[in-house]
C-alpha positions as a printed Julia matrix, in Angstrom:
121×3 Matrix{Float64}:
  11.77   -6.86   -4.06
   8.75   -8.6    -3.16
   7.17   -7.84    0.75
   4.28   -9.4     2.3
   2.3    -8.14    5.26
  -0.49  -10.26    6.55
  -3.47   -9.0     8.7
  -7.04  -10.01    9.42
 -10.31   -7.95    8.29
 -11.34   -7.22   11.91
 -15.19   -5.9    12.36
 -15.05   -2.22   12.48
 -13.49   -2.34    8.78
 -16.57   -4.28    7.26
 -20.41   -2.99    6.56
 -24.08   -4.92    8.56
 -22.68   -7.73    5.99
 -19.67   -8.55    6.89
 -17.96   -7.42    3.83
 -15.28   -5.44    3.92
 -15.6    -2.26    2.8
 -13.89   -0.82   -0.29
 -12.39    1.99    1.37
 -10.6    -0.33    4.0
  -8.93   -2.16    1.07
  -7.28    1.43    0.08
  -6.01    1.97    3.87
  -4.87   -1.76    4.12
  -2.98   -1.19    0.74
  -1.14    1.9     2.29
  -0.11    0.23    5.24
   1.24   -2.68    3.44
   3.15    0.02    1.27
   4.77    1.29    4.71
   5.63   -2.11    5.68
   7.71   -2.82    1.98
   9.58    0.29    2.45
  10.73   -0.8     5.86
  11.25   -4.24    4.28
  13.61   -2.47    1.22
  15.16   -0.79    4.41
  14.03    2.73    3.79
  11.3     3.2     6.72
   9.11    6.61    6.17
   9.96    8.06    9.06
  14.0     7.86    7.89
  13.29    8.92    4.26
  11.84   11.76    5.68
  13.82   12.98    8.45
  17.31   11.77    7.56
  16.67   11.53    4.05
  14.6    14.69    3.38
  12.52   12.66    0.99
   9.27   12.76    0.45
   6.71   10.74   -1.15
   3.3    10.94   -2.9
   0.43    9.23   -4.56
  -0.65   10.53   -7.82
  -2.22    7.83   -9.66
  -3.95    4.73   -7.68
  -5.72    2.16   -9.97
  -7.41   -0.79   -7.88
  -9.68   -3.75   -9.74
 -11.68   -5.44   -6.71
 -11.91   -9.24   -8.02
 -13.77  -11.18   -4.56
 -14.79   -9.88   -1.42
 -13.39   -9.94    2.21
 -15.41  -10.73    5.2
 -14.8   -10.36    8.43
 -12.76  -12.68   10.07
 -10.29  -13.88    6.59
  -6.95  -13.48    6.91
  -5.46  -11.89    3.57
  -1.6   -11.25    2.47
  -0.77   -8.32    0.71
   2.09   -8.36   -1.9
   3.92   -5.22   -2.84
   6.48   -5.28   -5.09
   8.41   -2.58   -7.05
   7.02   -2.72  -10.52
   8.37    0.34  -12.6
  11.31    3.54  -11.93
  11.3     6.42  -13.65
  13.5     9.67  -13.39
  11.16   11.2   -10.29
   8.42    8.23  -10.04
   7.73    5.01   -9.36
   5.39    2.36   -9.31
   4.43   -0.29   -6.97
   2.38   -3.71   -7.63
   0.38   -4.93   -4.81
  -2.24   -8.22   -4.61
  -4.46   -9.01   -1.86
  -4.69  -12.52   -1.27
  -7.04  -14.84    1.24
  -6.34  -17.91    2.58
  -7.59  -19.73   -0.21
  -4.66  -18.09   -2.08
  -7.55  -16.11   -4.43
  -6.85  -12.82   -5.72
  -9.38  -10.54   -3.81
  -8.14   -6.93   -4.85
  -5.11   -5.68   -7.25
  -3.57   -2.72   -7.59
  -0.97   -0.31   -9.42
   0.41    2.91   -7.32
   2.31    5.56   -9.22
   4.65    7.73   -6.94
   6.31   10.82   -6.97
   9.47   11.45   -5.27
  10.41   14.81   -3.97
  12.82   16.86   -1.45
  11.45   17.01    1.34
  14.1    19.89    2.13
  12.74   22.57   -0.78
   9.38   21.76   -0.06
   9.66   22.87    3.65
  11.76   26.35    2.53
   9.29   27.31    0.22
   6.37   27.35    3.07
């Protein structure tokens, strides 16, 4: 299931340039990956207190193809790429209003009980 989330690269997330800087594209990614699970219907905050399910990142590949400046409007695509027995993978693109590819990236995930995890500390 594809989700979008749109936003605009607002000034304290850019450098004396007006770029944006690459460390902002790795928090806008993550907060586009928190809107698709509420868009699948699985918001954090449920998988983790009702569901006692936790997730983490273990592998995060990005390829930066155009820079952001402050002030363009991007879209962020997420989309469920790959499930495995304990781990999956999402696909996200980062998009302007030009509809060019400014960033891609491939998350791999690791489910785990969020139950165990809490007994064992």
């Amino acid at each position: 299931m594809l989700v979008d989330m749109e936003l605009e690269v607002m000034e304290p997330d850019t450098d004396l340039n007006g770029h944006m800087n690459h460390v902002q594209y790795i928090y806008y990614l993550e907060q586009a990956r928190h809107t698709w699970y509420k868009g699948i219907g699985m918001p954090v905050k449920k998988l983790i207190e009702e569901d006692r399910i936790g997730t983490v990142v273990v592998h995060l590949e990005t390829d930066f193809k155009k820079e952001a400046r402050l002030g363009d409007k991007l879209i962020i695509h997420t989309t469920l790429a790959h499930v495995g027995t304990k781990s999956f993978t999402l696909q996200q693109e980062i998009i302007n209003e030009q509809k060019e590819t400014i960033a891609e990236a491939s998350i791999l995930n690791v489910a785990e009980d969020a139950h165990l995890k809490e007994r064992s500390e």
